[in-house]
N, C-alpha and C positions, 0 to 999 in steps of 0.2 A: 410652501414654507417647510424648512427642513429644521429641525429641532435634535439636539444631542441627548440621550438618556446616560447616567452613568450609576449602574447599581454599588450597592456600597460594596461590593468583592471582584470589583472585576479584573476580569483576567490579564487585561492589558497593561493594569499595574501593581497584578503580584509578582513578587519576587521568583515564582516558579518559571512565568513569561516575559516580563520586562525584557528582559535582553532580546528577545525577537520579535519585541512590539516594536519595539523603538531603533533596530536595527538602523531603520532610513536614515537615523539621524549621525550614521557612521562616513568619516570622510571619504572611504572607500565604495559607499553603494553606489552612485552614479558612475563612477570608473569601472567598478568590475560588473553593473548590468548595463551599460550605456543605451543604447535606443528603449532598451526592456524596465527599468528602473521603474518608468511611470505606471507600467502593467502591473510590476512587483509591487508598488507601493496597493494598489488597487487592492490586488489579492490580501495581503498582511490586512487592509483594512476588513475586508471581509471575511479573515480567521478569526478574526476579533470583535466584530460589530456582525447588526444583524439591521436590517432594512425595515421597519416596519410601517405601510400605509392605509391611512383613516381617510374619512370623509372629508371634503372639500379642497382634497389637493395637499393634506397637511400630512408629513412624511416622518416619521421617529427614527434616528439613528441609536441604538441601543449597544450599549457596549457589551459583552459577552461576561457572563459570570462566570469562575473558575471552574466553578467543576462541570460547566457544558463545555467547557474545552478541554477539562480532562480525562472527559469522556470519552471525545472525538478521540484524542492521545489515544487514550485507553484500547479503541476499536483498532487503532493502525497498529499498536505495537501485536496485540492480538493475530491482526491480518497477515501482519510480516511474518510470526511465530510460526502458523501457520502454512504460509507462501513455502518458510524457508524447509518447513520437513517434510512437503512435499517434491520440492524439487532439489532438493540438498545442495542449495545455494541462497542470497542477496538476489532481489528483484534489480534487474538494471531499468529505470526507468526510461532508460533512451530507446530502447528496443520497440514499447509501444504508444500509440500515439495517446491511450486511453488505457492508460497502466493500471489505475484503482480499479476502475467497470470491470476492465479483461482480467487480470492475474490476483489482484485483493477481492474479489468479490466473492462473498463467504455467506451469502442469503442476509448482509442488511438491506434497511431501505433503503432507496436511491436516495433520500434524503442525509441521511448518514454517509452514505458511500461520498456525496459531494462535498459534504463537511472534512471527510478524509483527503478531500484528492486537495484542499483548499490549505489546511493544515501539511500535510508532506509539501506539499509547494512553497509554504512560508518557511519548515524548519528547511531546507533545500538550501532557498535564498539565505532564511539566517548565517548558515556553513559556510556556503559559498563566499559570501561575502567576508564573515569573521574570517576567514583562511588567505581570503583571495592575496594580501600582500606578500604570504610566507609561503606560498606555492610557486613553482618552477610557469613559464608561461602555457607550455604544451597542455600539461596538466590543467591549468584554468580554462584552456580551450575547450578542452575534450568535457569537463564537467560544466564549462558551458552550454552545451547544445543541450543535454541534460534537463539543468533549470530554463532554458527557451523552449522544451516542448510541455514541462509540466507546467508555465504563466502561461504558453498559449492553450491546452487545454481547459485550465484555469478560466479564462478570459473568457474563452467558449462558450462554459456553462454557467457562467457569473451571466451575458449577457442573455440565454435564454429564463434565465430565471427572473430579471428585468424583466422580460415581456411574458413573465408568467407563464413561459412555456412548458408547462409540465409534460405534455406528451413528447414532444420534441427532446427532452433529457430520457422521458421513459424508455423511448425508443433507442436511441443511443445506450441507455445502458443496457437493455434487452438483446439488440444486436452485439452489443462488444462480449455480452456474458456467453453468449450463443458460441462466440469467435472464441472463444478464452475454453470453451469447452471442447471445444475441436481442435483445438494444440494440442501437440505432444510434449512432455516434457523430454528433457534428456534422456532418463534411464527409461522412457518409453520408446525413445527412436533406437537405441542401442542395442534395447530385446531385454531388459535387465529385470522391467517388470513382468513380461510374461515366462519368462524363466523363475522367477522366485515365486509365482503365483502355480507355476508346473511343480515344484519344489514343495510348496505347501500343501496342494492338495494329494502329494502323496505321503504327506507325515501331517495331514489334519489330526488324526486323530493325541499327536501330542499340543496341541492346541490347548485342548483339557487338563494335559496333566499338570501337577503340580513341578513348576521347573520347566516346562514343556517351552513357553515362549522365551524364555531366556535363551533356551539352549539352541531354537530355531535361530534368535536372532545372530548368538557367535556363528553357527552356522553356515548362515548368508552372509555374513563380513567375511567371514572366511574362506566361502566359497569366490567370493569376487575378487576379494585379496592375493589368491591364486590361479586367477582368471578362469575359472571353473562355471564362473558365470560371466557374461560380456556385462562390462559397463563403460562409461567414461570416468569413475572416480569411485572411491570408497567411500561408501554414503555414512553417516554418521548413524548411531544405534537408535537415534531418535526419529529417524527418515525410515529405518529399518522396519520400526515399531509402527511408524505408520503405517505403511505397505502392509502390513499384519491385520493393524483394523481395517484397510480398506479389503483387502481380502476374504475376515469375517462378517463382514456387512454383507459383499456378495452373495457371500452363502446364504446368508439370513434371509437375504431379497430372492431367493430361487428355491428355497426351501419350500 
């Protein structure tokens, strides 16, 4: 026996989500997911609703309250903020098969991290689909495969959590975390981080000064700006400022 709960805020029909609850019911989502639609709809159901099973077989479908999906929101835009000022770009998610575990993963729990990858996969599909008619077809292709690797990741860990597998998701995001830490980023294959990290430990001590990290930061944009330093691109002063804390951390940790 499966039964619907629907608390009095849920997220599926605030005005914040509506539009990406209800996406399915666009004349476009079967044409621009075609075989994938049914999976998408799966996942939307599960950004939004939560499984819940009692005694005798008797199963609660619960709709999601706003602010636990604004939470989730909350953590991805965070993860991406993040993502982007360490590698001074947009995460492509076509690149990994397990893109939240590997490149968002920022020490939440797995259980969060899943709510993230379920959430980017619905607002994914929402895009996809609200754009799909006004896009060139190349362009839908290519963001095609895109949204088919994140509903079948999706599909993945939706189905081990069906059978309660929690070790089986642990593991998966343990080993993807492991992989994600053994990438390089760009200005790590270029030589760009240990040049500005040789750079700093010979002007640490304006670290301290008052002005000291401002005037580091022009510094390195300037130094790369002029090729002075290798990179692939001029990192933004925010990317800059990272590299700075993760720099002072070091020290901290060897002190």
């Amino acid at each position: 026996m499966v039964s619907i709960a629907y608390p009095r805020n849920a997220a599926a029909y605030n005005p914040k989500y509506a539009a990406i609850f209800n996406i399915t019911n666009s004349p476009e989502f079967e044409d621009a997911l075609g075989v994938f639609s049914w999976q998408a709809q799966r996942v939307l159901t599960r950004t939004f609703q939560s499984l819940e099973k009692f005694e005798h077989g008797v199963s609660l479908w619960s709709y999601k309250e706003t602010y636990k999906v604004s939470l989730v929101e909350e953590q991805v835009n965070n993860a991406l903020e993040k993502y982007q000022e360490q590698h001074g770009g947009l995460i492509d998610y076509a690149k990994y098969f397990y893109p939240v575990i590997e490149e968002l993963n920022f020490g939440q729990s797995f259980e969060m991290l899943l709510e993230m990858q379920y959430f980017i996969t619905t607002k994914a599909i929402y895009e996809y689909v609200s754009n799909f008619k006004d896009k060139p077809l190349q362009e839908n292709f290519n963001q095609f495969k895109t949204i088919a690797n994140l509903i079948t990741t999706s599909i993945e860990f939706m189905s081990l959590e069906l059978r309660k597998d929690q070790i089986s998701i642990e593991a998966i995001t343990e080993n993807a975390k492991k992989a994600g830490k053994a990438k390089q980023s760009r200005y790590e294959k270029a030589g760009t981080i240990a040049a500005v990290n040789q750079l700093l430990e010979e002007r640490k001590d304006k670290l301290n000064q008052r002005g000291g990290k401002a005037e580091l930061i022009s510094l390195i944009i300037r130094k790369i700006n002029d090729d002075e330093i290798p990179a692939p691109d001029v990192p933004t002063e925010r990317t800059v400022v990272e590299w700075i804390k993760k720099f002072e951390q070091n020290m901290k940790s060897t002190s």
